[in-house]
CHARMM internal coordinates of N, CA and C (Angstrom, degrees):
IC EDIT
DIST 1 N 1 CA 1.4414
DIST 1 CA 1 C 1.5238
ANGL 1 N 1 CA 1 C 108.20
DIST 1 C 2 N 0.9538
ANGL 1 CA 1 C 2 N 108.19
DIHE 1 N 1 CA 1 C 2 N 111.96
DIST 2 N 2 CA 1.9292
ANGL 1 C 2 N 2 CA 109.25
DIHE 1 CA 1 C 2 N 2 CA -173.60
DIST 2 CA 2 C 1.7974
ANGL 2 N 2 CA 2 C 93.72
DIHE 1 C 2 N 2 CA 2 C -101.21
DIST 2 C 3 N 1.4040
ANGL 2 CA 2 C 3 N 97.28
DIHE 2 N 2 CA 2 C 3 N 177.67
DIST 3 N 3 CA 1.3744
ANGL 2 C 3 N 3 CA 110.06
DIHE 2 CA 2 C 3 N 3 CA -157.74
DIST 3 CA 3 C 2.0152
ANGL 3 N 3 CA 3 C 84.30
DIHE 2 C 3 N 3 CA 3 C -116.98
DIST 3 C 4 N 1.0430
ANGL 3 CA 3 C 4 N 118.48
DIHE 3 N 3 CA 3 C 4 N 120.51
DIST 4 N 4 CA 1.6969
ANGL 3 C 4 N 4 CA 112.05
DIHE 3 CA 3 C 4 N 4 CA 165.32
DIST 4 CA 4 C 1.5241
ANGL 4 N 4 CA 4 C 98.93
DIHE 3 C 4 N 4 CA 4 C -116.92
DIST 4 C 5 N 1.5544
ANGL 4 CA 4 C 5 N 103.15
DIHE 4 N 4 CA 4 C 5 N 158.61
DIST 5 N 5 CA 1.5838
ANGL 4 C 5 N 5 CA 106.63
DIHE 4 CA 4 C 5 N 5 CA 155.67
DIST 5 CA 5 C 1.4174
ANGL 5 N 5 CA 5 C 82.10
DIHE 4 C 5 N 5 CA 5 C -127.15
DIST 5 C 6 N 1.3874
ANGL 5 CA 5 C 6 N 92.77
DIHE 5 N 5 CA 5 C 6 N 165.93
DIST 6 N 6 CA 1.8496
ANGL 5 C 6 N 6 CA 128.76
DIHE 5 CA 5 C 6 N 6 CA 159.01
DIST 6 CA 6 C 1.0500
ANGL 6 N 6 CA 6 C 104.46
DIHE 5 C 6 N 6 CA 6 C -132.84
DIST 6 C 7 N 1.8101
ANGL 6 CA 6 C 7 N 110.52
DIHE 6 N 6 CA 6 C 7 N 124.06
DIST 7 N 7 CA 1.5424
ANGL 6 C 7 N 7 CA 125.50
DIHE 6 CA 6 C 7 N 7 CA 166.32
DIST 7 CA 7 C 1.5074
ANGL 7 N 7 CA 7 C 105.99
DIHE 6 C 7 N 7 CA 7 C -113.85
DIST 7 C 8 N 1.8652
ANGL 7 CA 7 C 8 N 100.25
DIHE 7 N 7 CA 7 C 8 N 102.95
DIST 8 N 8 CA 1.1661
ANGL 7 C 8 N 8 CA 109.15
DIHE 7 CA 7 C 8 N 8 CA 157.51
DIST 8 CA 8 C 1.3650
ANGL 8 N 8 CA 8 C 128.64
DIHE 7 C 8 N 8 CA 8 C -70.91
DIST 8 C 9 N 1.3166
ANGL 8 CA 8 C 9 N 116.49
DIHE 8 N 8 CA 8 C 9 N 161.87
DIST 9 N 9 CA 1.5756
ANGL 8 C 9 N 9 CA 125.95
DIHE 8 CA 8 C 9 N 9 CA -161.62
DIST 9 CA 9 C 1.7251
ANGL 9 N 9 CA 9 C 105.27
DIHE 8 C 9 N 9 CA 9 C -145.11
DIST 9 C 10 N 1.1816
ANGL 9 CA 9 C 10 N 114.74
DIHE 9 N 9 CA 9 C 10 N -5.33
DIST 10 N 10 CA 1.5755
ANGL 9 C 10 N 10 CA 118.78
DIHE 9 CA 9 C 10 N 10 CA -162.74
DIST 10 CA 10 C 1.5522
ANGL 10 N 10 CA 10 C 107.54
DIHE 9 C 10 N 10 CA 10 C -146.43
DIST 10 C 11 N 1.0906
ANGL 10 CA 10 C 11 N 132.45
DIHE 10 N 10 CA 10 C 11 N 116.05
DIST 11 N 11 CA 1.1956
ANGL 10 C 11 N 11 CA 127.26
DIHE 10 CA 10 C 11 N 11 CA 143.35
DIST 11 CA 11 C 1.6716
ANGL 11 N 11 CA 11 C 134.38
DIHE 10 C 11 N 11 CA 11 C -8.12
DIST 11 C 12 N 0.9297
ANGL 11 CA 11 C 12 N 125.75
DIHE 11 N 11 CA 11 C 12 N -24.38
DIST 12 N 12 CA 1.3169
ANGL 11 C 12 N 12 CA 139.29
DIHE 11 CA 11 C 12 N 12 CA -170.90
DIST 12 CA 12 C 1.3502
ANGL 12 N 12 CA 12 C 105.41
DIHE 11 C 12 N 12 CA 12 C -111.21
DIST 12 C 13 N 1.2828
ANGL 12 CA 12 C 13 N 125.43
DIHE 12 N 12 CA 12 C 13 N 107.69
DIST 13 N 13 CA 1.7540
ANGL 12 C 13 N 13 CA 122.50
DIHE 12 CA 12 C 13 N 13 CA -155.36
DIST 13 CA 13 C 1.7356
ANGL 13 N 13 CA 13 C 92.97
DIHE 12 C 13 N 13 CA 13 C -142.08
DIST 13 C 14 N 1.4340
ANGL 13 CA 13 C 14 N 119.26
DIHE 13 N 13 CA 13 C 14 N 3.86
DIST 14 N 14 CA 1.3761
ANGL 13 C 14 N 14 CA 104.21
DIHE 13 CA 13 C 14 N 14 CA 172.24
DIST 14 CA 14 C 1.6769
ANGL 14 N 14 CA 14 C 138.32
DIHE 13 C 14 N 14 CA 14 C -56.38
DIST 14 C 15 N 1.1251
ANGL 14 CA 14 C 15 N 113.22
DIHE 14 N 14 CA 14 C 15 N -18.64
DIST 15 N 15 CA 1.3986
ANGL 14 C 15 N 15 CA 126.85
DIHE 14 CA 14 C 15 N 15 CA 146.50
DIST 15 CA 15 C 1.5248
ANGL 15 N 15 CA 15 C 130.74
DIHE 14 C 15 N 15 CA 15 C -62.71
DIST 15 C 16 N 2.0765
ANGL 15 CA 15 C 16 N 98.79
DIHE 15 N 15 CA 15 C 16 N -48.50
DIST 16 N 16 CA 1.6081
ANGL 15 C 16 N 16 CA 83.38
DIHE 15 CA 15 C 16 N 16 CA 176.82
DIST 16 CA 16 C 1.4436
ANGL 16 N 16 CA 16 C 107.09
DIHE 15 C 16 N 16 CA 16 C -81.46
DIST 16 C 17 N 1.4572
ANGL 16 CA 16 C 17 N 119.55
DIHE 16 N 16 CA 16 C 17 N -3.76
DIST 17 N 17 CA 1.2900
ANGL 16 C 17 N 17 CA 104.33
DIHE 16 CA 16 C 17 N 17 CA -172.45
DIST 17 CA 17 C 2.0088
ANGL 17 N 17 CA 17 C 138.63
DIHE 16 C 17 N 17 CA 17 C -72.47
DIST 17 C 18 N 2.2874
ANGL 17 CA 17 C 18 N 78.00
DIHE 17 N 17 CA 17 C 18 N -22.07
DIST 18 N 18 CA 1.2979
ANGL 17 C 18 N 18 CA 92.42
DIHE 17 CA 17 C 18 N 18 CA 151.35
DIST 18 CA 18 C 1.7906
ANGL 18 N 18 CA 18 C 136.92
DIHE 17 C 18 N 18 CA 18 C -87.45
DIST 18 C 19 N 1.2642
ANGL 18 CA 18 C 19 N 106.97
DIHE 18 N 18 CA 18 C 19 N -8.71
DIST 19 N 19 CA 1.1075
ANGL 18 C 19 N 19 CA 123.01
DIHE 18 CA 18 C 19 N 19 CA 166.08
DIST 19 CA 19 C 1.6131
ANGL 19 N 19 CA 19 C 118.46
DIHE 18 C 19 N 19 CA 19 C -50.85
DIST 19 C 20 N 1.4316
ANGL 19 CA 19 C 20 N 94.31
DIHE 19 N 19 CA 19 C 20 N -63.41
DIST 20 N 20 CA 1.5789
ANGL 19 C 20 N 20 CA 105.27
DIHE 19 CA 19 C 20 N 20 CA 168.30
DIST 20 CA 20 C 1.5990
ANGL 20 N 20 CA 20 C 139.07
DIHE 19 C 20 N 20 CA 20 C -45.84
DIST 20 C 21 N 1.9004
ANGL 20 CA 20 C 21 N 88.74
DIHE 20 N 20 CA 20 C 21 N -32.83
DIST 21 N 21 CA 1.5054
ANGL 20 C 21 N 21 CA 104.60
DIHE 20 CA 20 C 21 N 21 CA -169.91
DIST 21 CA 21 C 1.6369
ANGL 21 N 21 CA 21 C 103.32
DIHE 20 C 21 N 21 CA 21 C -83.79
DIST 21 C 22 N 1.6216
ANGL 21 CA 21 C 22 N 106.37
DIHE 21 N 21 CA 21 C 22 N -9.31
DIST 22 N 22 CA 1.8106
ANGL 21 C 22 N 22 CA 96.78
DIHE 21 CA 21 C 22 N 22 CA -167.74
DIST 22 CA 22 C 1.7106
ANGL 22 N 22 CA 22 C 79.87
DIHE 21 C 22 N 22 CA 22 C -85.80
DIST 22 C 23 N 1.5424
ANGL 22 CA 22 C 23 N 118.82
DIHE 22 N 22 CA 22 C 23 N -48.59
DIST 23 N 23 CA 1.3170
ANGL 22 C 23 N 23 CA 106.54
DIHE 22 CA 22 C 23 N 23 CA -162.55
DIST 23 CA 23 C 1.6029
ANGL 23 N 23 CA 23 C 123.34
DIHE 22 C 23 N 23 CA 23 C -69.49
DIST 23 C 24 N 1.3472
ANGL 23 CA 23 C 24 N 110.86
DIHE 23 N 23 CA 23 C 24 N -2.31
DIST 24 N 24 CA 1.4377
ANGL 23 C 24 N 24 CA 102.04
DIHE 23 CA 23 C 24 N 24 CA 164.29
DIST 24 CA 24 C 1.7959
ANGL 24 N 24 CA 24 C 111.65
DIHE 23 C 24 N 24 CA 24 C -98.99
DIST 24 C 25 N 1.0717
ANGL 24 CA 24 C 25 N 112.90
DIHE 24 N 24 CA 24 C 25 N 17.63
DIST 25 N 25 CA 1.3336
ANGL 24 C 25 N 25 CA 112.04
DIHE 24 CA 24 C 25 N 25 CA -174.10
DIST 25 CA 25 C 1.8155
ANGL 25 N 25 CA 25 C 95.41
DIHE 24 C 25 N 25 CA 25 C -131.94
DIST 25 C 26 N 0.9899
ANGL 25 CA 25 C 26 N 128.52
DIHE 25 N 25 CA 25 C 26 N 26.02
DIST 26 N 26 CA 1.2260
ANGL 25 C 26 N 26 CA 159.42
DIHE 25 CA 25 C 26 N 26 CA 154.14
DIST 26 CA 26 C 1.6125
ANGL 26 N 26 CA 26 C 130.36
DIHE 25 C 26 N 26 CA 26 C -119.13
DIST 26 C 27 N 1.8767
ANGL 26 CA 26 C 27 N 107.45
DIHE 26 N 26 CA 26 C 27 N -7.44
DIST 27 N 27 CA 1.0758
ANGL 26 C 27 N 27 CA 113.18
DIHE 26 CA 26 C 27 N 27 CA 143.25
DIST 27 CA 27 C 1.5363
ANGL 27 N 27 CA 27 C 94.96
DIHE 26 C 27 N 27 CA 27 C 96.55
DIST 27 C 28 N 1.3173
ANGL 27 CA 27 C 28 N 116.52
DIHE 27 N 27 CA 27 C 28 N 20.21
DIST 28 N 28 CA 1.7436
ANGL 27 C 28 N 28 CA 123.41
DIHE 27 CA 27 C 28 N 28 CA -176.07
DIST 28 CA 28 C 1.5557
ANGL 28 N 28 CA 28 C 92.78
DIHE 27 C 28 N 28 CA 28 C -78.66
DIST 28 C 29 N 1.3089
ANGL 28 CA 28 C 29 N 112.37
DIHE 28 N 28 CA 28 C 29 N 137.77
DIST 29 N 29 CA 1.3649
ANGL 28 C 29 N 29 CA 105.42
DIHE 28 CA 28 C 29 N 29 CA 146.71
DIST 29 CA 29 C 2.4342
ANGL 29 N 29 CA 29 C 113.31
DIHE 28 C 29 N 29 CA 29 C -97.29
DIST 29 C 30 N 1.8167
ANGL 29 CA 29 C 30 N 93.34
DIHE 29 N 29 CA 29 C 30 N 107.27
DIST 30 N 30 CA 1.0918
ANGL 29 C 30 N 30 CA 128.35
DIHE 29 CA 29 C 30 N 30 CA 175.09
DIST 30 CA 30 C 1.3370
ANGL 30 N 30 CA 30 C 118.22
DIHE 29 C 30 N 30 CA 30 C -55.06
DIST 30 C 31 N 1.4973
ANGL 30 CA 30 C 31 N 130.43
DIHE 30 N 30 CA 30 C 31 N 115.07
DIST 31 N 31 CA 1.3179
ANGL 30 C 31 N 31 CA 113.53
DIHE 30 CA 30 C 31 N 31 CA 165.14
DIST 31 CA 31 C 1.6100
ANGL 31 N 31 CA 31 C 98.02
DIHE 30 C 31 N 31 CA 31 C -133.63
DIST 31 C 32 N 1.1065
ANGL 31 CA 31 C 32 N 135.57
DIHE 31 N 31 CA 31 C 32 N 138.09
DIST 32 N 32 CA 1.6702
ANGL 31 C 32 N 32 CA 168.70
DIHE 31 CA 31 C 32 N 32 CA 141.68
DIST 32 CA 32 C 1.1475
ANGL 32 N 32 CA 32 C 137.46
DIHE 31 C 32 N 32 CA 32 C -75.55
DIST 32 C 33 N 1.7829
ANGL 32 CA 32 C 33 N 112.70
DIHE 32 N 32 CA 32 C 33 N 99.59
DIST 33 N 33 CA 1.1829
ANGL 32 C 33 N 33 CA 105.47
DIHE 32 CA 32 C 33 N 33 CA -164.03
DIST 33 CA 33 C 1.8753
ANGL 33 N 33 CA 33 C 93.74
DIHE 32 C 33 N 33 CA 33 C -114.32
DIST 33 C 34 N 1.1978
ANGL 33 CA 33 C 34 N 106.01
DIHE 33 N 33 CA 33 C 34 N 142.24
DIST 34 N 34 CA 0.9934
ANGL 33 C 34 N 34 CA 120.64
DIHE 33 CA 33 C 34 N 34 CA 151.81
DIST 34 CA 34 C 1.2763
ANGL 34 N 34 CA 34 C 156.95
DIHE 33 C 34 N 34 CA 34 C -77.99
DIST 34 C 35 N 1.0741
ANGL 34 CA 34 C 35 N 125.13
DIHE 34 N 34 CA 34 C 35 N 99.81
DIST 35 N 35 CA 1.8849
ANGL 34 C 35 N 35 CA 124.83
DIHE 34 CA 34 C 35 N 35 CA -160.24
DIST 35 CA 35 C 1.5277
ANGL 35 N 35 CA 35 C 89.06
DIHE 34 C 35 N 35 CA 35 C -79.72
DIST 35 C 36 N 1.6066
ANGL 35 CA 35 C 36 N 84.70
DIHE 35 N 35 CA 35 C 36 N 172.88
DIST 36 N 36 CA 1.4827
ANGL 35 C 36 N 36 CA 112.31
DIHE 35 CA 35 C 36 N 36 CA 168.78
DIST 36 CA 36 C 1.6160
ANGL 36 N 36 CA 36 C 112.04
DIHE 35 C 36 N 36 CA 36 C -42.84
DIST 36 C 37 N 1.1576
ANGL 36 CA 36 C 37 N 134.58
DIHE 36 N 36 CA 36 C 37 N 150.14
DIST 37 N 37 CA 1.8880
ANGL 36 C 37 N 37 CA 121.45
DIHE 36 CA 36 C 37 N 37 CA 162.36
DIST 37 CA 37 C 1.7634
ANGL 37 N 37 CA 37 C 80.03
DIHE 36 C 37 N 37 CA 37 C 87.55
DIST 37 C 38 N 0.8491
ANGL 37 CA 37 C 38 N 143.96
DIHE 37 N 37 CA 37 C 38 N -56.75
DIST 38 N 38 CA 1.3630
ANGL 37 C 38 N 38 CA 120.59
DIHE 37 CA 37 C 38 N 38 CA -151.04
DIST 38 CA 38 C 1.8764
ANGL 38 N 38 CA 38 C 100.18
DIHE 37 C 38 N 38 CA 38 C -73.96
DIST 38 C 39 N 0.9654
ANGL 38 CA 38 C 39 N 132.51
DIHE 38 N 38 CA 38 C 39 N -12.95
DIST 39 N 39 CA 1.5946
ANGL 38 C 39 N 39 CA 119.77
DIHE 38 CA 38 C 39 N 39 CA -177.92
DIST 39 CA 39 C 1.2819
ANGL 39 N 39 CA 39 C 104.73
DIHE 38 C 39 N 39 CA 39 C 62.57
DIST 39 C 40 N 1.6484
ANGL 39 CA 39 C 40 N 106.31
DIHE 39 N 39 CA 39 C 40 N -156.93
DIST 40 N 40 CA 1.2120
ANGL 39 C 40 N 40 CA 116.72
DIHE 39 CA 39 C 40 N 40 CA -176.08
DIST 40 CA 40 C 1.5406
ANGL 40 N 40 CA 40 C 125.28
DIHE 39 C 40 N 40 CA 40 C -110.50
DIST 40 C 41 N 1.0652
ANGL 40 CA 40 C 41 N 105.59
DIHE 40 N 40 CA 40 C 41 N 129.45
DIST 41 N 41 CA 1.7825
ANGL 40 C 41 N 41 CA 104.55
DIHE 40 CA 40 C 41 N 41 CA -151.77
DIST 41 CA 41 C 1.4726
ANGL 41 N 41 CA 41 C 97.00
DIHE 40 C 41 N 41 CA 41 C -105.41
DIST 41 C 42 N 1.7881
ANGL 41 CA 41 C 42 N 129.41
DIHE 41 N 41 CA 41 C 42 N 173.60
DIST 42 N 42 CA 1.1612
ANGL 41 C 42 N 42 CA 126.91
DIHE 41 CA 41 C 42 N 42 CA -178.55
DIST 42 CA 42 C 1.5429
ANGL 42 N 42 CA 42 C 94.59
DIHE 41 C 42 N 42 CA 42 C -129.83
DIST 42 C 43 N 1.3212
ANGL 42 CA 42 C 43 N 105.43
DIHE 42 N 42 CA 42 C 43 N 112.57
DIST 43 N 43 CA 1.6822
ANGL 42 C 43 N 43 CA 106.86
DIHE 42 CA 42 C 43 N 43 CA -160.42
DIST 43 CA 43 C 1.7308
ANGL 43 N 43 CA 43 C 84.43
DIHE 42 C 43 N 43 CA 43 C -113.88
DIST 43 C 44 N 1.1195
ANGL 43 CA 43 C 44 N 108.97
DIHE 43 N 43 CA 43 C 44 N 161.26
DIST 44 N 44 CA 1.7500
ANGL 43 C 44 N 44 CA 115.53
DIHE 43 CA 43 C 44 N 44 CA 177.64
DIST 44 CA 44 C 1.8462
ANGL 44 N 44 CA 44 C 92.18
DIHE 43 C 44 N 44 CA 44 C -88.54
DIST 44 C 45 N 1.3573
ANGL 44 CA 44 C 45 N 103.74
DIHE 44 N 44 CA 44 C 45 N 135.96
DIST 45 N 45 CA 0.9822
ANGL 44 C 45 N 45 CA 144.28
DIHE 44 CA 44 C 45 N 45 CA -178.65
DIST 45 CA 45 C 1.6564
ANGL 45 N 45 CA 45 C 114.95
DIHE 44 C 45 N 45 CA 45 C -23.32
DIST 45 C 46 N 1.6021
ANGL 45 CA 45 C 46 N 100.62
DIHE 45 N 45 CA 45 C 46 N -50.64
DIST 46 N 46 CA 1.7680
ANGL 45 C 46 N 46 CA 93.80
DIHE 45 CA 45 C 46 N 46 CA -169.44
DIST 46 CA 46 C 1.3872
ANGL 46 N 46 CA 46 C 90.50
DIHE 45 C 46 N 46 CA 46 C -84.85
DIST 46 C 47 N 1.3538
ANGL 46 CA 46 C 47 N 143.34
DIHE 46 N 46 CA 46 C 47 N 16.28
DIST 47 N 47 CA 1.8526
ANGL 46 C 47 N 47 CA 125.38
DIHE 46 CA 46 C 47 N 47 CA 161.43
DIST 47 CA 47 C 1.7481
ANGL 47 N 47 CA 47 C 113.72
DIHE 46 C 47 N 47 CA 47 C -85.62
DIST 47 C 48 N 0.9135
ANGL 47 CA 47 C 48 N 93.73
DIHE 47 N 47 CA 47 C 48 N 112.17
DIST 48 N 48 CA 1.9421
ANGL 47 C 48 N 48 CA 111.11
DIHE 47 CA 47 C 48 N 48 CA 173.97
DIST 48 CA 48 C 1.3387
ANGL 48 N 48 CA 48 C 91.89
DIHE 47 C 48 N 48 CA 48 C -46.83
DIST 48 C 49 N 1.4426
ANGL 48 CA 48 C 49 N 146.90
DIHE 48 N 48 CA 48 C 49 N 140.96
DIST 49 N 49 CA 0.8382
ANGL 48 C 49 N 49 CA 168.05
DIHE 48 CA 48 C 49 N 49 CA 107.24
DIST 49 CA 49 C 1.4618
ANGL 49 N 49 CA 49 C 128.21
DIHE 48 C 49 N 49 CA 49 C -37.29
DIST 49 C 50 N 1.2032
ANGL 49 CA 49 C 50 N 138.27
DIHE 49 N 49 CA 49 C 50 N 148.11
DIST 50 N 50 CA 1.2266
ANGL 49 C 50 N 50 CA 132.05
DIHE 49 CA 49 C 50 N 50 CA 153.42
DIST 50 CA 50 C 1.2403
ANGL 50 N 50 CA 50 C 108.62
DIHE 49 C 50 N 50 CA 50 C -175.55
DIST 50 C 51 N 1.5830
ANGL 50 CA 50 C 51 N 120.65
DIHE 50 N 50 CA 50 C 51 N 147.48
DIST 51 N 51 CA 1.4752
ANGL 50 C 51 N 51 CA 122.04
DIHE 50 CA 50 C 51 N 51 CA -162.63
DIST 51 CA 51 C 2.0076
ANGL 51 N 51 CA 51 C 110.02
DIHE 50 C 51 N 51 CA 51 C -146.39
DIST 51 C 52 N 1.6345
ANGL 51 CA 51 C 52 N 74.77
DIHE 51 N 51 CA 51 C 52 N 127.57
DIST 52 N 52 CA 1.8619
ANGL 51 C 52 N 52 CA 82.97
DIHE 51 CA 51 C 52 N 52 CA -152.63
DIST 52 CA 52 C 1.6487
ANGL 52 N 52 CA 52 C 92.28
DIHE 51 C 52 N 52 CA 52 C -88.95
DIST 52 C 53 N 1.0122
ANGL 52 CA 52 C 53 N 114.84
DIHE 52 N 52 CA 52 C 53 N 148.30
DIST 53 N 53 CA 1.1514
ANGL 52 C 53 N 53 CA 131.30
DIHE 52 CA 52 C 53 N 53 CA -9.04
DIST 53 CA 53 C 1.5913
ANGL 53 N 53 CA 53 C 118.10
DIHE 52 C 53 N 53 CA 53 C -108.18
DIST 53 C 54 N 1.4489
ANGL 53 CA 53 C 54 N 130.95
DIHE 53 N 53 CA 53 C 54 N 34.20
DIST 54 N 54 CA 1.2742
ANGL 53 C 54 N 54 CA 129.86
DIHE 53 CA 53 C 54 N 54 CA 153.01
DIST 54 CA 54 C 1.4061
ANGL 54 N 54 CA 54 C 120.94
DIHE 53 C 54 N 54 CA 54 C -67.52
DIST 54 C 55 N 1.6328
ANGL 54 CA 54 C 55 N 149.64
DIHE 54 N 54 CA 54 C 55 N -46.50
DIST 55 N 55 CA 0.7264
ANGL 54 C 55 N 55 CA 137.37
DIHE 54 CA 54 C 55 N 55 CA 167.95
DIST 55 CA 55 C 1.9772
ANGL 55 N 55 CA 55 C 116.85
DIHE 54 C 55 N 55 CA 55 C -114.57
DIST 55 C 56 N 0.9922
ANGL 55 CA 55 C 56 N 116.10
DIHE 55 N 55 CA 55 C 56 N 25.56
DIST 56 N 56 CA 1.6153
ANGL 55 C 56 N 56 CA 132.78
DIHE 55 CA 55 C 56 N 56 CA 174.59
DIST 56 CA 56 C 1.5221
ANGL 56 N 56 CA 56 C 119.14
DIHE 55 C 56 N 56 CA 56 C -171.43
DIST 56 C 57 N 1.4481
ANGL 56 CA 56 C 57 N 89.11
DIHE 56 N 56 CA 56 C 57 N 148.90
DIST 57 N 57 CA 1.8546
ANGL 56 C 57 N 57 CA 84.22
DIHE 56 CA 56 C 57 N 57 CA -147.46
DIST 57 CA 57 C 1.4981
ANGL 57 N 57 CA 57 C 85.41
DIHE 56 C 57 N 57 CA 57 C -97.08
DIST 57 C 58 N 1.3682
ANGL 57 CA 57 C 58 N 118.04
DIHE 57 N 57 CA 57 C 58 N -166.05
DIST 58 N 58 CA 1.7244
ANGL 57 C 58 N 58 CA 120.58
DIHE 57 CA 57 C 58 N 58 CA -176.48
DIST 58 CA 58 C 1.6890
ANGL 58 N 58 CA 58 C 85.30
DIHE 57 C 58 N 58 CA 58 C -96.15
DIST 58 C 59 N 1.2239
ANGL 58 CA 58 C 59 N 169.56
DIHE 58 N 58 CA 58 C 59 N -22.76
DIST 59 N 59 CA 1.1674
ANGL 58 C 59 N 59 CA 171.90
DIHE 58 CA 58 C 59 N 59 CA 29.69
DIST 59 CA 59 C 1.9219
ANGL 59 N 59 CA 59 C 105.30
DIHE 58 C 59 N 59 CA 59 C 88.80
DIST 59 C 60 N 1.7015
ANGL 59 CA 59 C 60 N 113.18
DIHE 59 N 59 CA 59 C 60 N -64.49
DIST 60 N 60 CA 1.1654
ANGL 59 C 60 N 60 CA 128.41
DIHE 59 CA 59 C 60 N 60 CA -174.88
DIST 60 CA 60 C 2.2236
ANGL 60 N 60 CA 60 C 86.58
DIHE 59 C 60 N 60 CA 60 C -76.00
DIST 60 C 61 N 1.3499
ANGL 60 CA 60 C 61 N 118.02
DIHE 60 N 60 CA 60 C 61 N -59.60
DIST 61 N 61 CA 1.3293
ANGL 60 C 61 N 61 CA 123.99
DIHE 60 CA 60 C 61 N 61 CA -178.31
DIST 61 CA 61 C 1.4872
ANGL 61 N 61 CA 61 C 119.09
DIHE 60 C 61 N 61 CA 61 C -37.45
DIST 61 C 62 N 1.7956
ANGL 61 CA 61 C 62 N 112.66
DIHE 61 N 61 CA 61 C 62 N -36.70
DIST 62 N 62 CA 1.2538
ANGL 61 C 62 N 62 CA 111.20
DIHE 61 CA 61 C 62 N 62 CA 169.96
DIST 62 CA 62 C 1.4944
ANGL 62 N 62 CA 62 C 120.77
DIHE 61 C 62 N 62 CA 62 C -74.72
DIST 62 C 63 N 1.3363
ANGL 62 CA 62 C 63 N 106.91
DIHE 62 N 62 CA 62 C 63 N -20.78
DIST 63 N 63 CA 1.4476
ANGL 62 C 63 N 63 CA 111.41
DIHE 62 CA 62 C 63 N 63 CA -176.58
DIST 63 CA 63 C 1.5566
ANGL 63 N 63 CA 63 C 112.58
DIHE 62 C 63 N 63 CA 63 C -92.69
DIST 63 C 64 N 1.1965
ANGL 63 CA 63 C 64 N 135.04
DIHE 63 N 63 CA 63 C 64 N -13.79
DIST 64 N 64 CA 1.6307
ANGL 63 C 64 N 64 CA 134.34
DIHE 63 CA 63 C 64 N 64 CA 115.83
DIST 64 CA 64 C 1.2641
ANGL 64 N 64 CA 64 C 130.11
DIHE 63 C 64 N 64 CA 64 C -11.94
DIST 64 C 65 N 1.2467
ANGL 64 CA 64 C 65 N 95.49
DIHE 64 N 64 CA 64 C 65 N -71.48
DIST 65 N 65 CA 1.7126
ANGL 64 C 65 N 65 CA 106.06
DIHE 64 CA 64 C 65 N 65 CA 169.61
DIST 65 CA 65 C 1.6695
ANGL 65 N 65 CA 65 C 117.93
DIHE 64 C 65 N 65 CA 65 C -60.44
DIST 65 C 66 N 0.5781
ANGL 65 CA 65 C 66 N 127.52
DIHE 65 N 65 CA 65 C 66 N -42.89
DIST 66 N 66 CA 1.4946
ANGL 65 C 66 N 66 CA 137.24
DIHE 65 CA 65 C 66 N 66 CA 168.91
DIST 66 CA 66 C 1.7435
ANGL 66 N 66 CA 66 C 114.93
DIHE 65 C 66 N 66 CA 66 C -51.98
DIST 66 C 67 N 1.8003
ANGL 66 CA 66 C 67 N 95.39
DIHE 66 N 66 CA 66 C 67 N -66.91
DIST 67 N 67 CA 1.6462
ANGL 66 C 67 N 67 CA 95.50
DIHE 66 CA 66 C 67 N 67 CA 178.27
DIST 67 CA 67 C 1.1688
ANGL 67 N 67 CA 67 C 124.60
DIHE 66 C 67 N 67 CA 67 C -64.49
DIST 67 C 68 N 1.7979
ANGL 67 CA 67 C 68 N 122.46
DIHE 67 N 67 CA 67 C 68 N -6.25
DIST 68 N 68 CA 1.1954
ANGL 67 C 68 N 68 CA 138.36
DIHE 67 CA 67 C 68 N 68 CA -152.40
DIST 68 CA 68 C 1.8414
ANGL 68 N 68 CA 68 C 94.75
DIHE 67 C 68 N 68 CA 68 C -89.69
DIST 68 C 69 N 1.7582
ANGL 68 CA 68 C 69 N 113.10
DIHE 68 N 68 CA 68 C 69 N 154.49
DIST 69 N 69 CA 1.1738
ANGL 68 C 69 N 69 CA 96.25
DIHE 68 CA 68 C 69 N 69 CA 176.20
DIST 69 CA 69 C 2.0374
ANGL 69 N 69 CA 69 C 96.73
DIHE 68 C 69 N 69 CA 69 C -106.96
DIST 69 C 70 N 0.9218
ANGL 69 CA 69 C 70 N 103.59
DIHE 69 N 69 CA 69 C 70 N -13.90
DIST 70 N 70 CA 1.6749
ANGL 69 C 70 N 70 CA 102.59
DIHE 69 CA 69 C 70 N 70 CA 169.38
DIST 70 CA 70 C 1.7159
ANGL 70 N 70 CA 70 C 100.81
DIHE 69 C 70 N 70 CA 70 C -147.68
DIST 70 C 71 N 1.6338
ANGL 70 CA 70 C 71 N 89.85
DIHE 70 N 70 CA 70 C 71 N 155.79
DIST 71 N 71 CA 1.2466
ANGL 70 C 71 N 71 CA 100.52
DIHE 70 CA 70 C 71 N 71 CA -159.10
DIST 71 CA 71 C 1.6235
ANGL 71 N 71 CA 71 C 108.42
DIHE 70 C 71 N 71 CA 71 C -132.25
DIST 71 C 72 N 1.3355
ANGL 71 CA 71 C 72 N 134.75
DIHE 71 N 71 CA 71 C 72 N 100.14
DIST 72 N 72 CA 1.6564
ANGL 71 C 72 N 72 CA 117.25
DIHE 71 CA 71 C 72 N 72 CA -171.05
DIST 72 CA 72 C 1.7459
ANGL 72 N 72 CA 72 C 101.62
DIHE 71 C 72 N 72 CA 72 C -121.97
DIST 72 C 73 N 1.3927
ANGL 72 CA 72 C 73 N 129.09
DIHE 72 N 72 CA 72 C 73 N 115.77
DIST 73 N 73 CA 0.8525
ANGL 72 C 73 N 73 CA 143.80
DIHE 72 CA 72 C 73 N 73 CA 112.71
DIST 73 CA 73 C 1.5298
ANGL 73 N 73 CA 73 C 135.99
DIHE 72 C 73 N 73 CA 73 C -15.34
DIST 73 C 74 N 1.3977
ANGL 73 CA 73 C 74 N 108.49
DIHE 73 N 73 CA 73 C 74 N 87.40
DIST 74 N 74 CA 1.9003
ANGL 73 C 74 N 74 CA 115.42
DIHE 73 CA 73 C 74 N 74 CA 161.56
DIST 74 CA 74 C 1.1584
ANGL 74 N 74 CA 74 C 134.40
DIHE 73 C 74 N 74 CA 74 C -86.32
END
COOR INIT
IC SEED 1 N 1 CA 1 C
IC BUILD
């Protein structure tokens, strides 16, 4: 079970959104952060959320990236 984040950047997440769905059905534990421009997305339920910088700072975001074992950028 690896650890991924996805840091969206865009509104338009229909790609990562399937991205996400293989990796939780592959047993990833998923987390998704949202930048600025990305709005509000409808992510399936078991992905942790978090959206910088209202509730995670770019500070907490680097340390994501770090604990993360893969990391994809949209």
């Amino acid at each position: 079970m690896a650890a991924v984040l996805h840091v969206l950047k865009t509104p338009d997440a229909t790609l990562a959104r399937a991205a996400i769905e293989q990796g939780l059905g592959a047993g990833d534990r998923v987390t998704a952060v949202l930048l600025p421009g990305a709005g509000r997305l409808e992510l399936p339920r078991d992905v942790r959320v978090r959206h910088v910088p209202g509730d995670c700072s770019y500070s907490q975001l680097l340390d994501l990236i770090f604990e993360s074992d893969q990391v994809i950028a949209w």
